[in-house]
C-alpha positions in Angstrom: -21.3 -16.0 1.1 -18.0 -15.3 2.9 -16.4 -18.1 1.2 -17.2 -17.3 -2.2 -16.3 -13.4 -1.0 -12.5 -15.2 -0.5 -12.8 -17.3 -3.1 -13.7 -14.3 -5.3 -10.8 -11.8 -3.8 -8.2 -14.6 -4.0 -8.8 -15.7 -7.8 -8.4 -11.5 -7.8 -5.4 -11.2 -5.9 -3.7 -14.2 -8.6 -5.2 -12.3 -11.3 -3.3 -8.7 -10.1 0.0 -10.6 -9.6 -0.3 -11.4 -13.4 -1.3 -7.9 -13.8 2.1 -5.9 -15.5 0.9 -2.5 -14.4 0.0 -3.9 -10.7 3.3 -5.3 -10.1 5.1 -2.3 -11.1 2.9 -0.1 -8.7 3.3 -3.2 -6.1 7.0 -2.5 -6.8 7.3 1.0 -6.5 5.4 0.9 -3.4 7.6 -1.9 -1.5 10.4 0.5 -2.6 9.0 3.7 -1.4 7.9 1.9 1.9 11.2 0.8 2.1 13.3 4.1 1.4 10.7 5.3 4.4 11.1 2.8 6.9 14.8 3.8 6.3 14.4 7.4 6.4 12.8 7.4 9.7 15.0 4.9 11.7 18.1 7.0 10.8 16.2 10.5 11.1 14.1 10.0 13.5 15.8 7.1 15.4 13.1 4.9 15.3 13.3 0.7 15.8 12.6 -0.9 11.8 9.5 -1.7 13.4 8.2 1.8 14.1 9.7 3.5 11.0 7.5 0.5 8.7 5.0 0.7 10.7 4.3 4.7 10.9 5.7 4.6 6.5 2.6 1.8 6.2 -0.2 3.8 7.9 0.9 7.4 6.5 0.2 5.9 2.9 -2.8 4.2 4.3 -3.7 7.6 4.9 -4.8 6.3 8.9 -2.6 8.0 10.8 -3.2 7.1 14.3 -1.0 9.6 15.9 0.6 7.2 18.5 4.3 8.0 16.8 4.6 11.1 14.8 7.9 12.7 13.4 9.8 15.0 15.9 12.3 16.8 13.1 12.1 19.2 11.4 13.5 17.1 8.3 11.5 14.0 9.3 8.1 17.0 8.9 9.1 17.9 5.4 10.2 14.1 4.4 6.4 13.1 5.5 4.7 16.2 3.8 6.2 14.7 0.3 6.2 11.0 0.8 2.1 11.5 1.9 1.5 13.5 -1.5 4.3 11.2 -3.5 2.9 7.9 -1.6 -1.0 8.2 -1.5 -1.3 8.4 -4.9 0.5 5.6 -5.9 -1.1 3.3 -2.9 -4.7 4.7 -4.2 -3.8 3.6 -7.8 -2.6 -0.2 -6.5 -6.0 -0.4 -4.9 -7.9 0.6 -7.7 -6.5 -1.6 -9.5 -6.4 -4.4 -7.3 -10.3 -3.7 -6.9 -11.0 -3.3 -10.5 -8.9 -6.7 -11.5 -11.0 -8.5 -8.4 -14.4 -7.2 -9.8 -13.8 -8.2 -13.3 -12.1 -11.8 -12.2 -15.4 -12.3 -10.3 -17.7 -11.3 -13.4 -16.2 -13.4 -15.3 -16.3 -15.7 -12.9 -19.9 -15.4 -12.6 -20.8 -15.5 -16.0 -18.8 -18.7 -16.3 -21.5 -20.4 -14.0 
């Protein structure tokens, strides 16, 4: 069962890189990661690490709270890069999941 769960989300994951409109969101999303991660070590003065890191789990809407912005700049940045970001990361996943569930059903009704 858990190898045909990988088996299923990997022929998924081939199927989304073929995908136009997933690698433009995949795109935009390694770009607005990016612009973050750079925001927040100059800003904020934070190692690459910790600004990636922090840019990763704010649009993963987890937000752990172990390193949080201190400026008032680095505040106002994270307001609009949540709103901006968390759409665009919720739209590559439901895509991703969508492209996964259909590769699978057809998949399926192959057998």
């Amino acid at each position: 069962m858990v190898g045909d769960n990988l088996k299923g989300l990997a022929g998924g994951l081939g199927a989304a890189i073929r995908d136009q409109q997933f690698r433009a969101l995949l795109r935009l999303m390694v770009v607005l990661v990016a612009i973050a991660t750079l925001f927040y070590g100059t800003v904020e003065g934070w190692r690459i690490l910790d600004a990636m890191y922090f840019s990763v789990i704010t649009l993963a809407t987890i937000g752990y709270g172990d390193i949080v912005p201190k400026t008032d700049a680095g505040k106002i940045f994270t307001m609009a890069y949540a709103v901006v970001g968390i759409g665009i990361f919720v739209a590559l996943v439901t895509i991703l999941a969508n492209i996964v569930i259909e590769t699978r059903r057809h998949d399926s009704s192959k057998a």
